[in-house]
GUNUZA-620450 format. One record per residue (C-alpha): residue number from 1; chain; x negated, y negated, z negated. Coordinates in steps of 0.25 Angstrom, whole numbers, plus 5000, padded with zeros to 4 digits. Example, Ala and Ser with C-alpha at 12.3 -4.5 7.8 and 13.67 -1.06 7.14 Angstrom:
1_A_4951_5018_4969 $
2_A_4945_5004_4971 $
//
This chain:
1_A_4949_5050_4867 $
2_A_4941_5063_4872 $
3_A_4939_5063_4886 $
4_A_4941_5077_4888 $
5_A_4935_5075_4904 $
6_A_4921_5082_4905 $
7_A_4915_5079_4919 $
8_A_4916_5095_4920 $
9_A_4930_5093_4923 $
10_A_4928_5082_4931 $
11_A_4921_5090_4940 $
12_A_4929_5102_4942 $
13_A_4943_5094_4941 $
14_A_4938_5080_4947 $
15_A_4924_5079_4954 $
16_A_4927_5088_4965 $
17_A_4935_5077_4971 $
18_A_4922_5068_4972 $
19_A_4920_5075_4988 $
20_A_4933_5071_4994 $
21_A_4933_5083_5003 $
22_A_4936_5092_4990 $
23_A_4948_5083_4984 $
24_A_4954_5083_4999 $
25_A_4956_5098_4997 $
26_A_4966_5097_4985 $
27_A_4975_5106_4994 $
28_A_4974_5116_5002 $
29_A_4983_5114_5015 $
30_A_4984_5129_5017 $
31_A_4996_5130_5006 $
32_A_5008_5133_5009 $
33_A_5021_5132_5002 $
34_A_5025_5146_5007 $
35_A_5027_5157_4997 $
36_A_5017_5166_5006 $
37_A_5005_5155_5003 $
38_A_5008_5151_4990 $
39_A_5007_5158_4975 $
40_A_5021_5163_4971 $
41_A_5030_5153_4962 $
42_A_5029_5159_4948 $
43_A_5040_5166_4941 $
44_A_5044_5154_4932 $
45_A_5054_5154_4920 $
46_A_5053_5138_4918 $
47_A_5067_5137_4921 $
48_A_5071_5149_4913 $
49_A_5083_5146_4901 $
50_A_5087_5131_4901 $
51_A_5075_5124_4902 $
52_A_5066_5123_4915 $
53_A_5049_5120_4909 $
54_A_5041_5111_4917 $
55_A_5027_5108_4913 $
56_A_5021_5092_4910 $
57_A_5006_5094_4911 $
58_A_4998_5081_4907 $
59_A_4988_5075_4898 $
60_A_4994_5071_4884 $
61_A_4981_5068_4881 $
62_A_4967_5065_4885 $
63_A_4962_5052_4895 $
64_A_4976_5055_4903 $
65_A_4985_5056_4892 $
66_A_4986_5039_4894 $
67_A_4994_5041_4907 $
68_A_4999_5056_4907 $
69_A_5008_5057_4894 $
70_A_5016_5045_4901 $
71_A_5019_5055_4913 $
72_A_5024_5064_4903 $
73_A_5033_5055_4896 $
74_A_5039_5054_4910 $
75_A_5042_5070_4913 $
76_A_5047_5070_4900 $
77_A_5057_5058_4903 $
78_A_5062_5064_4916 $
79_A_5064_5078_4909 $
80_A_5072_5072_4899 $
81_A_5080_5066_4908 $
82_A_5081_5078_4917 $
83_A_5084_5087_4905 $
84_A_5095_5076_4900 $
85_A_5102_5075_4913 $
86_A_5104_5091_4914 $
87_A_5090_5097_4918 $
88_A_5086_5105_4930 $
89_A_5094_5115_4935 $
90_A_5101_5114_4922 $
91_A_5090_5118_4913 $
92_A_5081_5107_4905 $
93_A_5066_5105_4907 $
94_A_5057_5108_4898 $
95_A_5043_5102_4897 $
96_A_5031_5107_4893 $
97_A_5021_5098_4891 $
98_A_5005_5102_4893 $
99_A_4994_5091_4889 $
100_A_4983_5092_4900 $
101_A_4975_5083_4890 $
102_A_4969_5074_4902 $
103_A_4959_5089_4907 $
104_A_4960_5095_4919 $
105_A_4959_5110_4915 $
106_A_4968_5108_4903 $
107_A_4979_5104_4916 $
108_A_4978_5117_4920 $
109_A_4978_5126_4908 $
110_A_4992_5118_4904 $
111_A_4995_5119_4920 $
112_A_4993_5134_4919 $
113_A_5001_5136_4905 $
114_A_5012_5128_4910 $
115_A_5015_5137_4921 $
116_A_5010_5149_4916 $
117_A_5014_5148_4903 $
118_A_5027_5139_4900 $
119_A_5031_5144_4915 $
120_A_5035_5127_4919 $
121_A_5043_5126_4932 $
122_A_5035_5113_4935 $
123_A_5023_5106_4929 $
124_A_5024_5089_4928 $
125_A_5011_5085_4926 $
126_A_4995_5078_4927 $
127_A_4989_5067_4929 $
128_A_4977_5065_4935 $
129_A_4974_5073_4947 $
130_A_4961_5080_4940 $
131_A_4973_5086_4932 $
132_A_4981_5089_4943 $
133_A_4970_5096_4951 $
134_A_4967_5105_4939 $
135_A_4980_5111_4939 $
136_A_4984_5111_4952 $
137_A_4979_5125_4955 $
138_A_4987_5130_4945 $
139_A_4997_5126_4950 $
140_A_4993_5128_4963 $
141_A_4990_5145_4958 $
142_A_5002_5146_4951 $
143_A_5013_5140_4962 $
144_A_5017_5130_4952 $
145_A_5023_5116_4952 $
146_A_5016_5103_4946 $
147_A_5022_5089_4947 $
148_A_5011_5079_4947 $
149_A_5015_5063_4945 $
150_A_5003_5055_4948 $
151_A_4996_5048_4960 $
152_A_4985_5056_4963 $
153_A_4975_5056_4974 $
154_A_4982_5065_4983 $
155_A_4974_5074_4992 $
156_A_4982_5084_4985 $
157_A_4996_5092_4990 $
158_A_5000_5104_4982 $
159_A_5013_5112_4984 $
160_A_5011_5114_4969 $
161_A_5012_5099_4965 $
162_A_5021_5087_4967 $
163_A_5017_5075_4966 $
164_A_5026_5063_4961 $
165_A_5014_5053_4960 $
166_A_5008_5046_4971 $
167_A_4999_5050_4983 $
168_A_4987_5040_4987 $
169_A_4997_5034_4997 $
170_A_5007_5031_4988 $
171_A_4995_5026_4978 $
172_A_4982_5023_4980 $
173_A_4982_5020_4995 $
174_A_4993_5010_4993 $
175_A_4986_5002_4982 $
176_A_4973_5001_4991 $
177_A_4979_4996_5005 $
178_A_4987_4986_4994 $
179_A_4974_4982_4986 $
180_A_4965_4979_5000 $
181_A_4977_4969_5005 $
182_A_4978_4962_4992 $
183_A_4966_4965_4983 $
184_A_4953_4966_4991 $
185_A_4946_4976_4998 $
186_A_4934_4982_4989 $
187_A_4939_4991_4978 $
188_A_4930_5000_4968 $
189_A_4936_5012_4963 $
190_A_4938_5014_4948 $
191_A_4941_5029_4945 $
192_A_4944_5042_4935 $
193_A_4935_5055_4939 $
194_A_4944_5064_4943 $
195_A_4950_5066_4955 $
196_A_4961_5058_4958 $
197_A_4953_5043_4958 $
198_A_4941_5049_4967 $
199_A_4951_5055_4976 $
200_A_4959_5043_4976 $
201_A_4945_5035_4980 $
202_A_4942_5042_4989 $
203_A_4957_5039_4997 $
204_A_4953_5024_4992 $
205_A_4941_5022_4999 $
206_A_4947_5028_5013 $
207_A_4956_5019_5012 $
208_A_4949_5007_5010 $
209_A_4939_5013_5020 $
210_A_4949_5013_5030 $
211_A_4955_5000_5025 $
212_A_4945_4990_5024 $
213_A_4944_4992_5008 $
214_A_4929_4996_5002 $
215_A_4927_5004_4990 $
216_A_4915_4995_4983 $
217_A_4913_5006_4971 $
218_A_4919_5018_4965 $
219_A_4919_5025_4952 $
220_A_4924_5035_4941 $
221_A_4927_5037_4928 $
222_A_4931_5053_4920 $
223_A_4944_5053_4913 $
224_A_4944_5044_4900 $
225_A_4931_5037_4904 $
226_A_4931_5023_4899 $
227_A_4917_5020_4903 $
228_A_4922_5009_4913 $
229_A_4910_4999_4911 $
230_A_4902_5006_4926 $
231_A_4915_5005_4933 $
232_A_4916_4991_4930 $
233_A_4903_4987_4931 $
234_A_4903_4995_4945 $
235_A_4916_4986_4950 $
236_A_4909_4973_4947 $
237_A_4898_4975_4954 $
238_A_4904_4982_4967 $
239_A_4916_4971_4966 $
240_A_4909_4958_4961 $
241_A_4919_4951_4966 $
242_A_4932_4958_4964 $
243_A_4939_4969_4970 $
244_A_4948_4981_4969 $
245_A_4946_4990_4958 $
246_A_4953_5003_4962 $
247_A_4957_5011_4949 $
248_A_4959_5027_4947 $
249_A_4954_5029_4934 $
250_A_4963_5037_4924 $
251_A_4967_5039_4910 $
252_A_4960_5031_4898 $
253_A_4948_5024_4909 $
254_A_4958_5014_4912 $
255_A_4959_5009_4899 $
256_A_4944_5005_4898 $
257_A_4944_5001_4913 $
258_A_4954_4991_4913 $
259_A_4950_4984_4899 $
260_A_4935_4984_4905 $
261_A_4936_4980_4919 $
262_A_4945_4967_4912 $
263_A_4934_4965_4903 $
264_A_4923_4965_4914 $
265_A_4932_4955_4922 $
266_A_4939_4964_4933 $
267_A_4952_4955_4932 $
268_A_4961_4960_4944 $
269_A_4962_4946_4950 $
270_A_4948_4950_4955 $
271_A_4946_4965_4951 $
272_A_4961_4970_4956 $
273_A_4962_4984_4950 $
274_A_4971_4996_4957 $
275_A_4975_5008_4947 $
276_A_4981_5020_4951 $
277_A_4982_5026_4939 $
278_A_4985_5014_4928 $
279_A_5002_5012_4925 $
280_A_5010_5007_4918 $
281_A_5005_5017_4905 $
282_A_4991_5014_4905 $
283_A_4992_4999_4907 $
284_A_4999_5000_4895 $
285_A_4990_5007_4888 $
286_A_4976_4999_4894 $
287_A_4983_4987_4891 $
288_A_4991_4977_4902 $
289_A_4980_4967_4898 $
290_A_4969_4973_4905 $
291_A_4978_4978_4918 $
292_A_4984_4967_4922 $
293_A_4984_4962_4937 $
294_A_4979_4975_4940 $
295_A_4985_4986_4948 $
296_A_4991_4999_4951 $
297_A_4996_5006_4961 $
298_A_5008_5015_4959 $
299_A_5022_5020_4964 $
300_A_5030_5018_4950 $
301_A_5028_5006_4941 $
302_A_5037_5004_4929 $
303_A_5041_4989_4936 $
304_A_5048_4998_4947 $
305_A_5060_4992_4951 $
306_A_5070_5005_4952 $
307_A_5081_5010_4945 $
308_A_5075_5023_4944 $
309_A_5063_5015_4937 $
310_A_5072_5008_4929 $
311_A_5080_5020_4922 $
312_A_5065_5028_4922 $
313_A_5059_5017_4914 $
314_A_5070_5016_4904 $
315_A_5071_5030_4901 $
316_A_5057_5031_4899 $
317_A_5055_5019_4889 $
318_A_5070_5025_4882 $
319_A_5063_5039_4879 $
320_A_5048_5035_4877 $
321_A_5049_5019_4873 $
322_A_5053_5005_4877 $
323_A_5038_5002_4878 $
324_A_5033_5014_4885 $
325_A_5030_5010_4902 $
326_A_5032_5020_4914 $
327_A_5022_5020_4927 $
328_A_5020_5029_4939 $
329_A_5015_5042_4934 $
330_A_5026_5042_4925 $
331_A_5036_5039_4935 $
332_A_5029_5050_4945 $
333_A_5031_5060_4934 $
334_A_5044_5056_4930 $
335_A_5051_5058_4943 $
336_A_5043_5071_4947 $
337_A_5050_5078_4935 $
338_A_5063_5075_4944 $
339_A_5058_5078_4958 $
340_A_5054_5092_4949 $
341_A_5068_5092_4944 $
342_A_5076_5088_4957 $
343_A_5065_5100_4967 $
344_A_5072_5111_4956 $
345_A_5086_5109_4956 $
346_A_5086_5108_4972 $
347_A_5077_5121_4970 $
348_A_5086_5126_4962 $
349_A_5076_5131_4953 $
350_A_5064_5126_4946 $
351_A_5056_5139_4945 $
352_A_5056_5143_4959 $
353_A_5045_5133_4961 $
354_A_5043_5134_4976 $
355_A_5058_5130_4976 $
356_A_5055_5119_4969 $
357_A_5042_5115_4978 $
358_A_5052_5113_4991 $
359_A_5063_5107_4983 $
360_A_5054_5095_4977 $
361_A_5050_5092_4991 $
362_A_5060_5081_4996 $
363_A_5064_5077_4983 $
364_A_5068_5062_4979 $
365_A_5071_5053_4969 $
366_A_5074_5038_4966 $
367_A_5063_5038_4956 $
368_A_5057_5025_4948 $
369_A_5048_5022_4957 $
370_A_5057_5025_4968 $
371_A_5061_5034_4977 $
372_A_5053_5047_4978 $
373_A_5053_5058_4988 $
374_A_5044_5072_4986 $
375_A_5038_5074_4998 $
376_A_5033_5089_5006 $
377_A_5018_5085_4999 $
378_A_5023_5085_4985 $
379_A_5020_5071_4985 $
380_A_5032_5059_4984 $
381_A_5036_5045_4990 $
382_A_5032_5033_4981 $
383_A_5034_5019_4982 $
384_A_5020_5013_4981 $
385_A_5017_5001_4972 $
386_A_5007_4993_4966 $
387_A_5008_4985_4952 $
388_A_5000_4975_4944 $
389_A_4999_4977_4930 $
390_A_5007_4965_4923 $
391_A_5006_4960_4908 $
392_A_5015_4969_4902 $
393_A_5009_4981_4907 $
394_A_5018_4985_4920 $
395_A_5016_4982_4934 $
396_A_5021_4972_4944 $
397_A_5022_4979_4956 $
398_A_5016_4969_4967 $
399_A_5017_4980_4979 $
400_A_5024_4992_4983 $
401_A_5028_5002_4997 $
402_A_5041_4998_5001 $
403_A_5045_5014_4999 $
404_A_5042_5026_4994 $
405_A_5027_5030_5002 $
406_A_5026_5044_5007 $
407_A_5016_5052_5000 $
408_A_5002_5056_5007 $
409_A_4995_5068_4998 $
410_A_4982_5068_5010 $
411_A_4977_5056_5012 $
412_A_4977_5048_5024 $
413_A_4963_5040_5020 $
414_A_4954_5052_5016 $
415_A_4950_5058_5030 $
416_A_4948_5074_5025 $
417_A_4965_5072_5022 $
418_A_4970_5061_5032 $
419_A_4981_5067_5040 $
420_A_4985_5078_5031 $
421_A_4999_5080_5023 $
422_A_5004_5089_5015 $
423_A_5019_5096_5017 $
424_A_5024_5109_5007 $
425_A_5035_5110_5014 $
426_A_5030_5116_5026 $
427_A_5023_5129_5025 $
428_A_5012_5126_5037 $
429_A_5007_5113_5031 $
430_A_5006_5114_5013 $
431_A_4997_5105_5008 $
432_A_4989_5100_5019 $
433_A_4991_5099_5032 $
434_A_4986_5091_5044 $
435_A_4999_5080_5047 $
//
């Protein structure tokens, strides 16, 4: 497979991230959601005739291809079942489908053409958060509306973007406070080079600062690196005798690190692994032999016991294949197409795109993973949970919140964003604002 990530683009989309006082300024707190601060909503004619166009923007191919055409199969799913049920606001959704081919500026030229071009009402889309940051000032410039479903690193609240996946409280912080009561407390950090795992690292070793945890190593791999042997060799000497492997790599590099770290003899009985980015699709696709007894920490698994999981998953494996899994990104994306779907009909309109920014804000759902609610920061409530991977590929879930966990966009462990919150509903706070 190319690899078509040059460490040019690394640099502009992801090194910047490597001083944290640069990734804590993702937003500016000064935005408002007022019409006198903010671009003008663009004359739209995306719900023009008997169709209402929305965007779905991710890579198709390329080192993310592994984990993003899944997501798309579940937009696709939700708007079939939205179209089949009677549409939105009596008109059908009609998908365009742009392949951000796993590179960041490509996001933002189908970004760009999207809006400008096929004029969507919304765009459903990315993956990591490299792609994300490249295309959040268009959207940003333009006054448009992205739905993103995948945890992310937070640090980050535009009024331009919701966010279905989680927050580090809901995610990362979680699996932490639960691996230093059960697994141990030194943890190397096993990560991608982009954005999200070094931001996420950098929340990591707060906490375990503040919690008694030490961070014995850390270190990075590009996108569709599979050049693991350091790394391992790295972990064995910084945890001789065990210990927690924290992992935030992305795309294909979790195929090679998985088969190599069971090869070198990181079993999880004395090398536990933590993924925040490996479910239910790439175990399949690694292979459940080389995952087992690891872990993962998410909101959604396919083991989910709800009878919203239960119809999702059957109508999922009824229009795409009795073999085919679901997981959390999927789920994310799934239910951000009705959250999009429930904000327009109570704004009567989907074109009017501020309308449609105050209208998603309270908005809920018994989803799969279940219940959800989208709060003033563009974030949602999840319930937090932990799996372990089991022979046939899925997860038992061996911990979970007993509720849906508020989301955090600021961190509370990073000392440049403790304290700080994010509320678009209020015209004197925006983005970023002192709690």
């Amino acid at each position: 497979m190319s690899n078509r990530f040059g460490r040019r683009k690394f640099i502009v989309y992801g090194s910047a991230t490597l001083g944290t006082s640069l990734l804590l300024k993702a937003c500016n707190g000064n935005q408002t959601p007022t019409a006198t601060t903010s671009p003008t909503t663009p004359a739209s004619p995306a719900a023009s005739g008997d169709t209402i166009k929305v965007g779905i923007l991710h890579s198709l191919s390329g080192t993310m291809a592994i984990s993003e055409t899944t997501v798309v199969d579940a937009e696709l799913l939700a708007i079939e079942e939205i179209n089949k049920a009677g549409g939105v606001l009596g008109k059908q959704i009609e998908p365009i489908k742009e392949d951000g081919a796993s590179d960041w500026p490509t996001f933002a030229e189908k970004a760009t053409k999207l809006i400008d071009q096929d004029k969507v009402a919304a765009v459903f889309g990315c993956w990591t958060s490299a792609s994300r940051k490249a295309v959040l000032p268009v959207f940003e410039s333009k006054n448009h509306m992205l739905w993103y479903p995948v945890q992310y690193e937070g640090q980050e609240c535009s009024k331009n973007i919701f966010y279905t996946g989680a927050a580090p409280n809901q995610q990362i912080e979680p699996a932490v406070d639960w691996l230093l009561q059960n697994k141990g407390k030194e943890f190397f950090l096993v990560g991608s080079d982009y954005v999200f795992p070094r931001t996420a690292n950098t929340i990591i070793k707060e906490q375990l600062a503040a919690k008694g945890g030490k961070t014995v190593g850390e270190d990075y791999l590009p996108l569709g690196n599979t050049e693991v042997t350091p790394i391992i060799t790295k972990i064995k000497q910084a945890l001789p005798n065990g210990g927690v492997i924290f992992n935030s790599l992305n795309g294909d590099s979790n195929v090679a690190f998985f088969k190599q770290i069971q090869a070198a003899g990181l079993t999880p009985d004395k090398y536990p692994t933590m993924s925040v980015s490996i479910a239910e699709e790439e175990v399949k696709q690694i292979g459940p032999e080389y995952l087992k007894g690891h872990y993962a920490s998410w909101n959604y698994f396919q083991t989910v016991e709800t009878p919203a999981n239960t119809k999702f998953v059957e109508a999922f494996r009824a229009k795409y294949g009795q073999d085919r899994v679901t997981n959390d990104p999927m789920e994310a994306a799934y239910i951000m197409v009705y959250l999009w779907k429930q904000a327009v009909e109570k704004a009567g309109t989907a074109d009017d795109l501020e309308k449609v920014r105050l209208a998603a804000v309270g908005q809920a759902m018994e989803a799969p993973n279940g219940s959800v609610k989208m709060f003033p920061n563009h974030h949602i409530s999840k319930t937090v949970r932990i799996g372990q991977v089991r022979d046939d590929g899925l997860f038992d879930i061996v911990w979970a919140t007993t509720g849906p966990v508020e989301p955090q966009p600021w961190n509370q462990f990073v000392p440049d964003t403790k304290g700080f919150a994010c509320d678009w509903t209020d015209p004197a706070k925006g983005g970023k604002f002192k709690a």
